[in-house]
TIFIMI-800402 format. One line per field, with one value per residue: x, y, z of N, C-alpha, C in turn; residue number from 1; residue in three letters. Coordinates in steps of 0.05 Angstrom, whole numbers, plus 5000, padded with zeros to 4 digits. Atoms other than C-alpha are relative to their C-alpha. Layout:
N
n_u X, ...
n_v Y, ...
n_w Z, ...
ca_u X, ...
ca_v Y, ...
ca_w Z, ...
c_u X, ...
c_v Y, ...
c_w Z, ...
num NUM, ...
residu ALA, ...
***
This chain:
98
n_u 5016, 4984, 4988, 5018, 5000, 4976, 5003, 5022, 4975, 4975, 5017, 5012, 4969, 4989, 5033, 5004, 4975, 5018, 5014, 4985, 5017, 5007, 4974, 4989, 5007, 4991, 4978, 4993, 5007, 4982, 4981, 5007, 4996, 4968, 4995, 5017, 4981, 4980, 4985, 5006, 4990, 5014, 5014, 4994, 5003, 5032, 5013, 4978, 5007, 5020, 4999, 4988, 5015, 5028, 5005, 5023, 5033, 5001, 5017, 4984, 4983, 5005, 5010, 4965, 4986, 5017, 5002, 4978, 4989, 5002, 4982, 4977, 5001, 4996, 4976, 4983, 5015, 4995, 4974, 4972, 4980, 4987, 4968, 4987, 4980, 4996, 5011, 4990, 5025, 4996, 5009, 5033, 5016, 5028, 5018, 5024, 5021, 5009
n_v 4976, 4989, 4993, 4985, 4976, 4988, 4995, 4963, 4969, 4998, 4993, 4972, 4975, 4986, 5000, 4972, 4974, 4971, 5001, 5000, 5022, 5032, 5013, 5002, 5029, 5034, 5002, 5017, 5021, 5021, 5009, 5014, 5028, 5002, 5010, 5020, 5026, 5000, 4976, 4966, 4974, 4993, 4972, 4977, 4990, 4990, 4976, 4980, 4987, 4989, 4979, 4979, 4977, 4985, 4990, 4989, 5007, 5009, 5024, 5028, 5012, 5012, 5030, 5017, 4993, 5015, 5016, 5007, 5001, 5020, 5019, 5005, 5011, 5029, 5011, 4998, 5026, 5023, 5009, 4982, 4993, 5002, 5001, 5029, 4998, 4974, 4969, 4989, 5005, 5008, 5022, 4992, 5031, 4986, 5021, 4995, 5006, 5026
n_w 5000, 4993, 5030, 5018, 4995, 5010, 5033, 5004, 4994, 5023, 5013, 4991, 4997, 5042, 5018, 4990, 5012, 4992, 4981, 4983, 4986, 5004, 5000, 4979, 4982, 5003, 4987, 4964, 4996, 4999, 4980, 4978, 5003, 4992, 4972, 4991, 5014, 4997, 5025, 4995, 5018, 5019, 4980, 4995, 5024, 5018, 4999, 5001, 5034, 4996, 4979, 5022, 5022, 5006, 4983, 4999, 4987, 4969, 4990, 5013, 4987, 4987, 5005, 5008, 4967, 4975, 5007, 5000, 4981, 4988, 5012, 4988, 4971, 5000, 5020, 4974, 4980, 5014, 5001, 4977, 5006, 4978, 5003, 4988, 5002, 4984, 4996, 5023, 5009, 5030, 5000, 4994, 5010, 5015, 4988, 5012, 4974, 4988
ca_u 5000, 5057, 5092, 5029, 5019, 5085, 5076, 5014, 5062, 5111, 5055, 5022, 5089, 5102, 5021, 5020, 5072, 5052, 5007, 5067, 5020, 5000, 5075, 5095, 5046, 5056, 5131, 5119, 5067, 5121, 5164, 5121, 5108, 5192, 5190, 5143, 5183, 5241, 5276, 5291, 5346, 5307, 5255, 5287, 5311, 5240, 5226, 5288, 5268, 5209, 5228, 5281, 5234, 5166, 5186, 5132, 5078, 5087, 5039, 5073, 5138, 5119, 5091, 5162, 5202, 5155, 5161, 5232, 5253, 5216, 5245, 5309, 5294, 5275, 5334, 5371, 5327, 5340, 5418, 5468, 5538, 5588, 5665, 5712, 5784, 5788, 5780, 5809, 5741, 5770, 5739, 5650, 5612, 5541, 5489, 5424, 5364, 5349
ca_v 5000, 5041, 5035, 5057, 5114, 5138, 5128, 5176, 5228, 5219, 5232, 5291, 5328, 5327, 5333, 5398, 5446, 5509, 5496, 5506, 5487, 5421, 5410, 5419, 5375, 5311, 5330, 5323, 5270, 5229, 5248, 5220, 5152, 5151, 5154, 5096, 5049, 5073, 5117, 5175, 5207, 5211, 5243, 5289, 5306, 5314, 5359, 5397, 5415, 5437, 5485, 5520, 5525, 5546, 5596, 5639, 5598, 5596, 5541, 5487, 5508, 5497, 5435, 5410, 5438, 5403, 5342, 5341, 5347, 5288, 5248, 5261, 5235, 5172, 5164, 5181, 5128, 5079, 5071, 5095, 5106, 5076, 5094, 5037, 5041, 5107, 5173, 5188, 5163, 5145, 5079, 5082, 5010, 5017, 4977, 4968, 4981, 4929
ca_w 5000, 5020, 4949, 4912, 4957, 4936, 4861, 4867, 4905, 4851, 4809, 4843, 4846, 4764, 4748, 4791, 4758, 4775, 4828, 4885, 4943, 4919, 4906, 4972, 5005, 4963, 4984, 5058, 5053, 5010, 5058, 5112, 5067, 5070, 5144, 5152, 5099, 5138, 5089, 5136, 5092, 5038, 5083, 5106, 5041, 5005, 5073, 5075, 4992, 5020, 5071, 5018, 4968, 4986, 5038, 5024, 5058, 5131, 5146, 5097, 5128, 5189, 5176, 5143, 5202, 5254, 5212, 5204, 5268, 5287, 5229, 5256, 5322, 5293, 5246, 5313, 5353, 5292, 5288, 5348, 5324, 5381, 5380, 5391, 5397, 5439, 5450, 5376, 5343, 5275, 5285, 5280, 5291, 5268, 5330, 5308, 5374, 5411
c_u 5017, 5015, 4983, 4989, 5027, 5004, 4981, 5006, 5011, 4983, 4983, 5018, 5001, 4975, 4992, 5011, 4982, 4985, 5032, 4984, 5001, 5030, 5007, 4990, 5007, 5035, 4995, 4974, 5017, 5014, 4990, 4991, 5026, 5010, 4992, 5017, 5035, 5024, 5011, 5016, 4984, 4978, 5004, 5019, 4976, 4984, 5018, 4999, 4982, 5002, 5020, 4980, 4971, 5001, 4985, 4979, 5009, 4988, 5012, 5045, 5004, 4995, 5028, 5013, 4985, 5005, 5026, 5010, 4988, 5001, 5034, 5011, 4998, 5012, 5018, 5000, 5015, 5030, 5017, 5030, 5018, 5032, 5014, 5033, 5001, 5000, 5005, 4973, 5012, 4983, 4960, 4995, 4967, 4986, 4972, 4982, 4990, 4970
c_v 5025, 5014, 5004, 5027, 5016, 5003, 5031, 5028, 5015, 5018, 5023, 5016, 5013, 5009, 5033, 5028, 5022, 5009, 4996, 4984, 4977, 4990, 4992, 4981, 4982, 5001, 4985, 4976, 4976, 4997, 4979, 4962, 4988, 4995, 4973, 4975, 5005, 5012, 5027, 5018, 5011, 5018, 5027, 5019, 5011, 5027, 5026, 5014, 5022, 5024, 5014, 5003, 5007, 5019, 5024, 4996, 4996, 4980, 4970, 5003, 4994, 4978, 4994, 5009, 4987, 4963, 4992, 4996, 4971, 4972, 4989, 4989, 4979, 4983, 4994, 4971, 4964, 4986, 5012, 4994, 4997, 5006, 4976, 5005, 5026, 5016, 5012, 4992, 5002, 4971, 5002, 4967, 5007, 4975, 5005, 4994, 4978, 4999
c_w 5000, 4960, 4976, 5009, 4996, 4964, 5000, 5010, 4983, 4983, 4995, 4992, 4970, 4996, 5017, 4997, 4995, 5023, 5035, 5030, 5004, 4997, 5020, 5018, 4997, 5006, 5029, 5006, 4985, 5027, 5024, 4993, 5001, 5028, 5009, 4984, 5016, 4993, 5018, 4989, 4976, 5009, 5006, 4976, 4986, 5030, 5013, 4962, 5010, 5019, 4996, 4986, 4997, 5033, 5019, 5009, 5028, 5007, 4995, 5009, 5028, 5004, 4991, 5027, 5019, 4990, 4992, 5022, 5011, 4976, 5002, 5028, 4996, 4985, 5032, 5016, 4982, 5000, 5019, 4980, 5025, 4992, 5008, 4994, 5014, 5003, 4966, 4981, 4970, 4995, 5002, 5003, 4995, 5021, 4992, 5040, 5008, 4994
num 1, 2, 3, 4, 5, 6, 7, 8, 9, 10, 11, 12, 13, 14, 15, 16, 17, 18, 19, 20, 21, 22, 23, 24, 25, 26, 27, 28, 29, 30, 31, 32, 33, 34, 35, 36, 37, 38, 39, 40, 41, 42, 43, 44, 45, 46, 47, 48, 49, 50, 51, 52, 53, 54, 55, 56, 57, 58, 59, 60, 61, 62, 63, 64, 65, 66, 67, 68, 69, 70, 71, 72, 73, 74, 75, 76, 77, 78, 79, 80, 81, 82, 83, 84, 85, 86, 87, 88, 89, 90, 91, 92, 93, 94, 95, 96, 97, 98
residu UNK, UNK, UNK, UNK, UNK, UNK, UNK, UNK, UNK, UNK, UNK, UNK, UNK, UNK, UNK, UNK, UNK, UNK, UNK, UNK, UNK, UNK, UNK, UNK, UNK, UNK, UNK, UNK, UNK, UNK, UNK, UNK, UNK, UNK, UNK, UNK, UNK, UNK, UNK, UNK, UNK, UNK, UNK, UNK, UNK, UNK, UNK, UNK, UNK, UNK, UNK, UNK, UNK, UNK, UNK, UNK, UNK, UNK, UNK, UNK, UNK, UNK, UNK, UNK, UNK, UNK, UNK, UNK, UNK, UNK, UNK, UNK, UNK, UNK, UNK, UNK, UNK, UNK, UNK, UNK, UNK, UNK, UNK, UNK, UNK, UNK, UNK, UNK, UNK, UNK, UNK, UNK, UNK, UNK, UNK, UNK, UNK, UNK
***
């Protein structure tokens, strides 16, 4: 269901040229089907677009900014980043959440 509500995003996005608005939503509702498959760079890519380039609407960047920040909490949540070998942190291991 997920990867057909993302076609029709895709879809919205190109079929709306001109209509800025409507752009921006199917942005941050991809973005938010990207969160849910897990995707969060890409997320936060599609709502880091969005909050450069429609910064004429206050409401939709609000909405991206409110919606980034808590994509980055659960990229955060998703993968920790531990040092190993010593204070010099050349070394990263990647643990996945229990």
């Amino acid at each position: 269901e997920l990867d057909i509500a993302s076609s029709i995003c895709q879809k919205a996005t190109t079929e709306s040229q001109g209509h800025d608005y409507w752009i921006a939503k199917s942005l941050i509702l991809y973005a938010d089907i990207l969160t849910e498959q897990g995707n969060y760079t890409s997320a936060q890519a599609a709502l880091e677009a969005v909050i450069e380039n429609f910064q004429d609407d206050p409401k939709l960047l609000k909405e991206a900014e409110s919606k980034l920040k808590l994509v980055k909490i659960k990229d955060e949540s998703s993968t920790r980043l531990l040092k190993s070998g010593g204070d010099d942190g050349e070394l990263l291991d990647l643990e996945a959440p229990n």
